[in-house]
C-alpha positions in Angstrom: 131.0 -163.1 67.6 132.9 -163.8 70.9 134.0 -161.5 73.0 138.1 -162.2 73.1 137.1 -161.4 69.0 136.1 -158.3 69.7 139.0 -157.2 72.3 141.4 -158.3 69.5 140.2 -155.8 67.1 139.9 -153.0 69.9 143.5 -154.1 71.5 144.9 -153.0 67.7 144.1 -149.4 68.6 143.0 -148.4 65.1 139.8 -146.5 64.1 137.3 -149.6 62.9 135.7 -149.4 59.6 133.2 -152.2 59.0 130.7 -153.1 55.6 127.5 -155.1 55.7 125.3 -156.1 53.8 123.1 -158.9 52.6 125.0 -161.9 50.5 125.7 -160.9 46.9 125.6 -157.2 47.3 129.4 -156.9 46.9 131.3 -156.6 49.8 133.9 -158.7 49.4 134.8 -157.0 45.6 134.5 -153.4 47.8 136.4 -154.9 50.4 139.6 -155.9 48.2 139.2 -153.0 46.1 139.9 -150.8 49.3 142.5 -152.6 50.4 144.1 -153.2 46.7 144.3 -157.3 47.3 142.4 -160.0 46.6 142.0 -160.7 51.0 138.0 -161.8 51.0 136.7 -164.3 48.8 134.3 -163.4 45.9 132.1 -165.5 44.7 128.1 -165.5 43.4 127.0 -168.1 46.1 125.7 -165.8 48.8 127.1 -166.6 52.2 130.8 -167.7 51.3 131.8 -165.0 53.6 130.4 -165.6 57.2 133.2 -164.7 59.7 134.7 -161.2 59.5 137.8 -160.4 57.7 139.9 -157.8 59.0 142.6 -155.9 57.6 145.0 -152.7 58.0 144.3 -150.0 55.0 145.8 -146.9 54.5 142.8 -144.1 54.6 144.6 -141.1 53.2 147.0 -140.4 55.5 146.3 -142.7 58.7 145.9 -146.1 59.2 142.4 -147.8 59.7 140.9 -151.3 60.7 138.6 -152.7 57.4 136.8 -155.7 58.3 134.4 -157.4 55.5 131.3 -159.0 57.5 129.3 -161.9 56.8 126.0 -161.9 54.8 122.9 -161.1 56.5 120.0 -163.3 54.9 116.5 -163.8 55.9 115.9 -167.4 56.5 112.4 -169.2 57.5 112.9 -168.8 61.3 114.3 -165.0 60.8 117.6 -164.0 60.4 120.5 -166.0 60.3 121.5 -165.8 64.2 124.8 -166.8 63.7 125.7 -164.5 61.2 123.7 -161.6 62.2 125.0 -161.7 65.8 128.6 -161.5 64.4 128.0 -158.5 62.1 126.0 -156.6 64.5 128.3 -157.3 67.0 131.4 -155.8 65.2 129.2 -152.5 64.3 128.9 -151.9 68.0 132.4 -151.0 67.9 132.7 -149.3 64.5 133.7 -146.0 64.0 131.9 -146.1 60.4 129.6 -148.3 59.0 129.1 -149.0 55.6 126.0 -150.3 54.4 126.4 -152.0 50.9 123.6 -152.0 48.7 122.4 -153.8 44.9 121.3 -150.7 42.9 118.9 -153.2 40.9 117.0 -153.9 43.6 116.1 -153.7 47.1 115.6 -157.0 48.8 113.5 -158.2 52.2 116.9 -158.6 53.7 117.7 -155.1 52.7 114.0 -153.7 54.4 114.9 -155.8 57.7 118.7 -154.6 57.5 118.0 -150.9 57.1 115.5 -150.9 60.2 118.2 -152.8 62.2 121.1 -149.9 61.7 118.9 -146.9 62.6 120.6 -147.1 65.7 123.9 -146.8 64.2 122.7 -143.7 61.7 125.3 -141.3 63.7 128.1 -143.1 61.7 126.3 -144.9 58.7 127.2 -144.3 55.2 124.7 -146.1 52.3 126.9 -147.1 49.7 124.8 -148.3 46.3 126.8 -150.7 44.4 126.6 -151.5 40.9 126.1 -148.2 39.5 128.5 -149.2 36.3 126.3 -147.3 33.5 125.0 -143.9 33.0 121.3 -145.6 32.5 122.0 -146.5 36.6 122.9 -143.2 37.5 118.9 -142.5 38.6 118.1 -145.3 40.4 120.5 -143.8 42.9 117.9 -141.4 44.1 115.4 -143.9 45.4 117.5 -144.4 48.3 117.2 -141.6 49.9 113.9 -142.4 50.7 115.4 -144.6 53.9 116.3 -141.4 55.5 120.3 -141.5 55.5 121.8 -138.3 55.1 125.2 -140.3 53.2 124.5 -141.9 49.6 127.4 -142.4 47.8 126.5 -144.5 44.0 130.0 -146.9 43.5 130.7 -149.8 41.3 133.3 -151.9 43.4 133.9 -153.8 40.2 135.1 -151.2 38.4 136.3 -148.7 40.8 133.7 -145.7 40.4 132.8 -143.6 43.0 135.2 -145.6 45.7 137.3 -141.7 45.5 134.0 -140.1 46.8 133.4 -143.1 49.2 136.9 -142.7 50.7 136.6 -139.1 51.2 133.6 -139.7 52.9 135.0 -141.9 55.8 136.5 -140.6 59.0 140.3 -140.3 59.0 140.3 -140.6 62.8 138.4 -142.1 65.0 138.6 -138.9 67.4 137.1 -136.7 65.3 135.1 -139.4 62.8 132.0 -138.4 64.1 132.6 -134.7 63.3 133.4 -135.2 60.1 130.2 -137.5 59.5 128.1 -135.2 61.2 129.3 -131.6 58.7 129.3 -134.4 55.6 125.8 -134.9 57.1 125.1 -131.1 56.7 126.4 -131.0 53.5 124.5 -134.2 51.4 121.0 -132.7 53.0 121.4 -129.3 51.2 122.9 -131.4 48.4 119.3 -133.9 49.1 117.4 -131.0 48.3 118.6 -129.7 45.2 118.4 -133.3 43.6 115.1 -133.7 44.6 114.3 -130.0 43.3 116.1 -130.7 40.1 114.2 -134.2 39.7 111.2 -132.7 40.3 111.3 -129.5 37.6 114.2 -128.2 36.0 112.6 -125.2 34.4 111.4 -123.7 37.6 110.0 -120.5 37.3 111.4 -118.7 34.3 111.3 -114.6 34.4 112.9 -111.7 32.6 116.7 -111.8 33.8 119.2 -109.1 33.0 122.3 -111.5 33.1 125.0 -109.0 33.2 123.9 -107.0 36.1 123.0 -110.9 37.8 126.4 -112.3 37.1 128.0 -108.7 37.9 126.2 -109.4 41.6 127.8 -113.0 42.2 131.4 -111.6 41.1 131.1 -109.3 44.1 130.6 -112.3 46.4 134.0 -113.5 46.1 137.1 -112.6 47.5 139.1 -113.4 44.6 139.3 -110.8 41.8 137.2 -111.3 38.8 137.4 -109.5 35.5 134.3 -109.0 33.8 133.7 -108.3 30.0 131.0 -107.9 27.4 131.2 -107.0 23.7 128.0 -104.7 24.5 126.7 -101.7 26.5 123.2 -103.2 25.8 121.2 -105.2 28.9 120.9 -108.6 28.4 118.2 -110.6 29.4 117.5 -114.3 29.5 114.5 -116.2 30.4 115.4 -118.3 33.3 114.3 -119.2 36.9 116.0 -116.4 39.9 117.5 -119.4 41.9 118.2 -121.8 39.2 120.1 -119.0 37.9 121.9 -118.0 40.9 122.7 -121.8 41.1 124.4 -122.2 37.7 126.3 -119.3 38.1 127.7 -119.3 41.8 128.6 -123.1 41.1 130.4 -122.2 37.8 132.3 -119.1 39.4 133.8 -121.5 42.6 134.4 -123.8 40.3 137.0 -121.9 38.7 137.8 -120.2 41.5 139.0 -123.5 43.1 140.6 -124.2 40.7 144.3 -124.7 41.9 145.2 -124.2 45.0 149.3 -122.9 44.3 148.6 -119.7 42.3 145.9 -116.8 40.9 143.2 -118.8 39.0 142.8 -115.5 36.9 139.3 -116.4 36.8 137.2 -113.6 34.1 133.8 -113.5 32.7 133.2 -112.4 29.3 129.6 -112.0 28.1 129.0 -112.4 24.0 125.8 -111.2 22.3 124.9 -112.8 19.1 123.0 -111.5 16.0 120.5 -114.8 16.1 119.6 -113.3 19.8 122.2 -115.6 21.7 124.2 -114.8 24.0 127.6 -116.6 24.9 128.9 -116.6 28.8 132.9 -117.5 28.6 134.3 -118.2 32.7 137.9 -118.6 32.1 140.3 -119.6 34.6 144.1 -120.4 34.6 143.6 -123.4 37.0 144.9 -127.2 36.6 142.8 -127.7 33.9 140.8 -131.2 33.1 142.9 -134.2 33.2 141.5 -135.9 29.8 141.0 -138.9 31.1 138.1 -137.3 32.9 137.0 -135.3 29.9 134.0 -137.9 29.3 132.9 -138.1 32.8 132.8 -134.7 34.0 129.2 -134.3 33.6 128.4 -137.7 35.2 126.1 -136.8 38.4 128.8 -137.6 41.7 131.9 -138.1 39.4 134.4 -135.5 41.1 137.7 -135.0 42.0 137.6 -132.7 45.0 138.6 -133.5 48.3 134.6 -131.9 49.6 133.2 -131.9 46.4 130.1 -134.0 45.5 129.7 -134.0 41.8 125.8 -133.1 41.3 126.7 -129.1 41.1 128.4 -129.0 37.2 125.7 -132.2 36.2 122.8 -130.1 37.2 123.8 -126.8 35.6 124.2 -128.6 32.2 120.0 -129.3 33.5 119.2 -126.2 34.1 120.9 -124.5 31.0 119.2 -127.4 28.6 116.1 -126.8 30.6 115.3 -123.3 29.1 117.2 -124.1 25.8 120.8 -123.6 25.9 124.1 -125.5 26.5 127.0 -125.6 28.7 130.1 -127.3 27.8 133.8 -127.7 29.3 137.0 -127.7 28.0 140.9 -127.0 28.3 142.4 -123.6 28.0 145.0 -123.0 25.4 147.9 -122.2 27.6 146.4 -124.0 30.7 143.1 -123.7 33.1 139.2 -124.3 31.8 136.8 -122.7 29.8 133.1 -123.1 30.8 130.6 -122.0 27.7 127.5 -121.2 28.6 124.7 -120.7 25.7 121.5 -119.1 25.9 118.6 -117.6 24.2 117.8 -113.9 24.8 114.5 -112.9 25.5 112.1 -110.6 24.4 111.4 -108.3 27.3 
């Protein structure tokens, strides 16, 4: 890419989002479905798109610089020059970078590609592409293996995950690298719990008394929680300290969170069965589930908060399920949520 290319972008004063890739990842489809028009060309030859595509998209609030780079493909003297020396070019002046990647497989182009951008980690974010079905959902963790703190799963066909990707990105380029470096933070503790939860879901089950427990976390929170139990009796469940903690804390500022322009009224009630279950209500008076999300809400990333990453509510349902319960989600009669929660007693 030439130089007076280059100026032009910088002269238009806007924080400079760039996505590359190799051909046939989908950046072009990503590209237009950021923008919301058909700009780039799609099409299944790899290389149609060689010289970068700019365009002015609305990022919440402020106004960025998208450009769609050329394919970068391995040919039998290396790479491509040409098209390598204009997408790497345009990086060198990105304030993000988004890396576009095939969820069903990972290429030679995508091994060379990767090394490349390590030295444009600071403001990289891994986008997997093609995650369209839940039987995908998986594959997603294999790419943290590369060693980027920012994997976001997306189908740019479809339009899943591109809420998460856009939340992800830098509003401004004078504080972008702020913002990349906390979401940094953020999806390495969220790194580790997948990776814990891949590895064993049941942990290391002991004797709980769930009342006092849950009791505890209430105490945590600044906002008022009213706690219930249709028994005097301690209750004890059979369930790893952490994993506990985990469900429960998530659960709690879930509902907690859950609307920003009044008292969530979030209680707990606790229910003992006669068949030695026992029944965990949190009840808020919050926005409620929008249906149209009713059948994704326990998809693993699928979320609608602004910092939110959608593993928390997906990995609870694991844990409970783990040591032979349930946990389910749905509307409040009269408005908010109800989170049930089942599990079996134990014998202490």
């Amino acid at each position: 890419m030439t130089d007076s290319v280059l100026s032009s972008l910088r002269r238009q004063g806007l924080p400079i989002i760039s996505i590359i890739g190799r051909p046939n990842v989908g950046k072009s489809t990503l590209f237009n479905r950021l923008i919301q028009k058909r700009r780039a060309i799609t099409d299944p030859t790899p290389g149609v798109t060689r010289d970068p595509i700019p365009e002015k998209w609305l990022l919440g609030n402020n106004q960025v610089l998208l450009v769609d780079t050329g394919g970068i493909k391995l040919e039998q003297e290396g790479l491509d020059s040409l098209v390598t020396e204009r997408a790497l070019s345009i990086l060198e002046i990105s304030d993000a970078v988004i890396l576009l990647m095939d969820v069903t497989e990972v290429s030679q182009e995508d091994e060379v590609l990767i090394e490349r951008l390590r030295p444009f980690s600071d403001k990289l974010i891994l986008a997997v592409n093609k995650v369209d079905s839940p039987s995908r959902d998986d594959l997603v963790y294999d790419y943290y293996r590369f060693g980027y703190e920012r994997v976001i799963p997306i189908s740019s066909a479809h339009g899943l995950g591109i809420d998460l990707l856009e939340k992800t990105l830098p509003k401004e380029s004078t504080e972008g690298l702020t913002v990349i470096d906390q979401e940094s933070r953020r999806l390495r503790v969220l790194t580790d719990r997948i990776n814990d939860f891949l590895r064993n879901p049941v942990g290391t089950p002991e004797p709980i008394e769930v009342r006092g427990m849950i009791r505890s976390l209430t105490e945590r929170f600044e906002t008022p929680i009213t706690f219930t139990s249709n028994s005097m009796k301690k209750a004890y469940i059979s369930i790893d300290p952490s994993r506990a903690r985990s469900i429960f804390e998530n659960l709690l500022k879930n509902a907690i969170e859950s609307t920003d322009e009044r008292d969530p009224q979030v209680s707990v009630e606790i229910t003992r069965t006669k068949k030695r279950f026992l029944y965990i209500y949190i009840r808020d008076r919050g926005d409620g589930i929008d249906p149209k999300h009713l059948d994704k809400i326990y998809d693993p990333f699928f979320t609608t908060k602004v910092k939110g990453s959608g593993i928390g509510l997906s990995i609870s349902r694991q844990f409970v399920r783990a040591r032979g319960g349930d946990l389910k989600l749905y509307n409040r009669e009269g408005g908010g949520t109800v989170v049930e929660i089942l599990l079996p007693l134990s014998h202490v």
